[in-house]
N, C-alpha and C positions, 0 to 999 in steps of 0.2 A: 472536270475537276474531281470532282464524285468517283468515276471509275479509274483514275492515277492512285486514287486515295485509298484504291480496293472496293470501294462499296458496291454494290451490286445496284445495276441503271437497267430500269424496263424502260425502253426505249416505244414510243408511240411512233406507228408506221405510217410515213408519208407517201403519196405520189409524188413519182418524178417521171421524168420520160428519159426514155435512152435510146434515140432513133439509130444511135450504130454503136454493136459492142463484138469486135473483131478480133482474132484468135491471130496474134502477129505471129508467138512464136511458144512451139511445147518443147520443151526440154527436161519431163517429169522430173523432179515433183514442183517444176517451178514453170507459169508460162508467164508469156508478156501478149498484152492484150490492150486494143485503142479503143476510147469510149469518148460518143459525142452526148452529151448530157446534159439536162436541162437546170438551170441555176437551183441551187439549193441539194445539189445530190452530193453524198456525199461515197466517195469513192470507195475506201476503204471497208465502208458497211456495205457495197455493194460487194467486195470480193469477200467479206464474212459471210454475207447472204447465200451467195453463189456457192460457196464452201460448206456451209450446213445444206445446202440441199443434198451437193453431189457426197455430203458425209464422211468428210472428210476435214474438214475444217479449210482455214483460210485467211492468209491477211497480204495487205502491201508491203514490200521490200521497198517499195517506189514507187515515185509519183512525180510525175512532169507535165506539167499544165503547158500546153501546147499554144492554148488561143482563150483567151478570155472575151465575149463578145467578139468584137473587132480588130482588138487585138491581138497579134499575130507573137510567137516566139521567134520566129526569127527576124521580127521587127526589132526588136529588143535591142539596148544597150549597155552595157557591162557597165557600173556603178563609176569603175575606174578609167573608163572612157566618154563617160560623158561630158557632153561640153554645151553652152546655153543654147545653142539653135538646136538641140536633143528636144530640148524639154517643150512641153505641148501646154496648149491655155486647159485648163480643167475643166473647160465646158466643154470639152473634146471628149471627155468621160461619159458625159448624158447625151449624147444627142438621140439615142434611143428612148430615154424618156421624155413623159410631157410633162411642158416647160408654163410654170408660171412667174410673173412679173409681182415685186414688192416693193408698195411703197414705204417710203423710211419710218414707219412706227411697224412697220410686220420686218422688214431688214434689221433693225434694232430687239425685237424679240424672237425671230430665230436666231441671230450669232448668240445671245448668250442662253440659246440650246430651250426657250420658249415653244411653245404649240403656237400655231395661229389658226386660224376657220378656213375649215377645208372648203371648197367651193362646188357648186353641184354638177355629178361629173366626173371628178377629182378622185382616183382610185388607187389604190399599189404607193408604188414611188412618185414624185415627182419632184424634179429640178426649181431651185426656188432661185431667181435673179432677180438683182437689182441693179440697176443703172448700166442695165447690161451683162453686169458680172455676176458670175458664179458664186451664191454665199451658202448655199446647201442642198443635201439631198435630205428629205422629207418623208415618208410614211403615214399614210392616211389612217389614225386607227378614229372610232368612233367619228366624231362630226369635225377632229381637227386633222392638221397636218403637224405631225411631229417631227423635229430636225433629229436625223440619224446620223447624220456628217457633216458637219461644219466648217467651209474651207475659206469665207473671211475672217478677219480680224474685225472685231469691233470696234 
């Protein structure tokens, strides 16, 4: 919001990983390039990066996210072709993460976006279920689990 606005953003540098960043196609002063890269990267500062080194600058015309996790692009379904056997249960979202179980006083204060007590262990993200189902994804910060995503109804 800050640099739409003009202000000037000193940006703090994070790790990321970028196990493959591939040179698809040069057609100076523009190429197209495929990058497999670790969550939280952010592409764009990666071709500004890349562009202040080689001195020249740099930014994206484009950007097409291929595979999210597990998710593939050409699994994909056009908005205006979907139909109900399309759609997936939303625990099909986490099954990478680890999964904890809530009894109905921690299910009642994560839906309305509550912390509950992180358990020991308990690190990063974690899937929070109840009676089976999906009611959030969570972030461990200090000693609780805080809901980042809420996908029951209270």
């Amino acid at each position: 919001r800050r640099a739409r606005r003009g202000e000037a953003v000193a940006l703090a540098p994070r790790r990321v990983e970028v196990p493959e960043l591939k040179l698809v196609k040069l057609a100076l002063p523009d190429l197209r390039f495929r990058a497999t890269v670790s969550g939280g990267t952010y592409l764009r500062s990666l071709a500004r990066d890349v562009g202040a080194e080689l001195g020249c600058g740099a930014h994206l015309a484009a950007l097409t996210r291929t595979r999210v996790g597990r998710f593939r692009l050409e699994d994909a379904v056009r908005p205006e072709a979907l139909e109900p056997g399309d759609l997936r249960d939303p625990s099909a979202l986490v099954t990478d993460l680890p999964h904890r179980d809530l009894d109905e006083a921690g299910r009642a204060a994560v839906v309305h976006g509550r912390p509950v007590p992180a358990a020991q262990g308990e690190e990063g993200r974690v899937a929070l279920f109840a009676g089976g189902e999906l009611v959030a994804v969570a972030e461990r910060v200090g000693e609780v689990l805080k809901p980042r995503v809420v996908v029951a109804d209270s």
